[in-house]
C-alpha positions, -999 to 999 in steps of 0.1 A, spaced: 0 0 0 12 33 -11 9 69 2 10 93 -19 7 122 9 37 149 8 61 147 39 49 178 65 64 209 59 94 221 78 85 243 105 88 281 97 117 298 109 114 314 145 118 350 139 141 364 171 123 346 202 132 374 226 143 411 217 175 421 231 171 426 269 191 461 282 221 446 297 229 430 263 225 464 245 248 478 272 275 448 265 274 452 226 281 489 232 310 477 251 322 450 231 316 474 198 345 497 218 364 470 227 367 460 185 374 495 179 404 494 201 416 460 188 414 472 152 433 504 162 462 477 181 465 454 153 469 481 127 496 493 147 515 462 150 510 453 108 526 490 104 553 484 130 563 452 112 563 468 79 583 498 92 607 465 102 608 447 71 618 470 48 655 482 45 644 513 28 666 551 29 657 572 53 640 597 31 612 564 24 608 558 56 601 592 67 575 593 39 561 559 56 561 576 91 541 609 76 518 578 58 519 560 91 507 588 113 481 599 84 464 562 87 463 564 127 452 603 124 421 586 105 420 555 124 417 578 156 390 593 136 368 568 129 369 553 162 362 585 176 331 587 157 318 553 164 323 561 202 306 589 194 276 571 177 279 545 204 270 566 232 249 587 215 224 555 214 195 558 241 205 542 279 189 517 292 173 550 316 163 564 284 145 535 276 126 528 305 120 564 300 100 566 273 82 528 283 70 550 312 54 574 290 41 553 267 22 535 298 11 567 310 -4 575 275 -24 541 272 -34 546 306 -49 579 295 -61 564 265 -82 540 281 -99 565 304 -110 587 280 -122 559 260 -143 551 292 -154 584 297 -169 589 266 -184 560 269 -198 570 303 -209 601 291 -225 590 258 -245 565 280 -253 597 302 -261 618 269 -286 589 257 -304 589 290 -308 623 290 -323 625 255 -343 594 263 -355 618 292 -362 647 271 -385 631 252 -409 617 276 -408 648 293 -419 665 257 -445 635 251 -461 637 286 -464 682 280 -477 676 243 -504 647 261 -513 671 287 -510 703 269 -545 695 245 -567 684 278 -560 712 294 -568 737 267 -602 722 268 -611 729 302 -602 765 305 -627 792 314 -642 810 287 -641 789 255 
């Protein structure tokens, strides 16, 4: 006996299970610094050992040195501006922050969604009120015309 039925398909692909809790945003700020400063110490070295290995004149050598100090100047650079970027990203207090807020404002949100709907429920009781008020003078208003004095 054969089956012809297809074999299940695999199971999708679990998108990220958890977002990134604060304490890892603060270590991948530290670890991103901590790159930064590696790259700057192995560029250093690969120059130094160049510098080494090459039995040059002095006059190419200098011109190395000026090259040298013009690759750390923008080495120095760049990781100046990812420290920059790095801390200019929002702390963890930043964070909880604006959670707070946002809390605050559905919490707000809610209530006046409540109110309204309190005071529409008030509104339509007061209308409903209106008009039996209006009903009961228009019922009244006609026998009473009839027994006055003098018609």
């Amino acid at each position: 006996m054969e089956q012809s039925a297809a074999p299940p398909p695999p199971p999708a692909p679990e998108e990220d299970a958890q977002l990134a809790s604060r304490g890892e945003l603060r270590s991948l700020r530290r670890w991103l610094a901590v790159a930064g400063v590696w790259a700057l110490a192995a560029t250093a070295v690969a120059v130094i050992a160049l510098i080494k290995a090459t039995d040059q004149p002095a006059d190419s050598r200098a011109d190395v040195s000026r090259q040298i100090g013009a690759a750390e100047g923008a080495l120095d650079h760049r990781i100046e501006s990812l420290r920059s970027r790095i801390d200019a990203l929002p702390t963890s207090g930043d964070l909880t922050r604006v959670d707070d807020r946002l809390k605050r404002a559905e919490d707000e949100a809610r209530r006046a969604s409540s109110d309204q709907r309190t005071t529409s429920a008030k509104l339509d009781e007061l209308t409903k009120r209106v008009d039996q008020l209006a009903r009961k003078q228009t019922s009244t208003t006609p026998a009473q015309q009839g027994n006055q004095p003098g018609r």
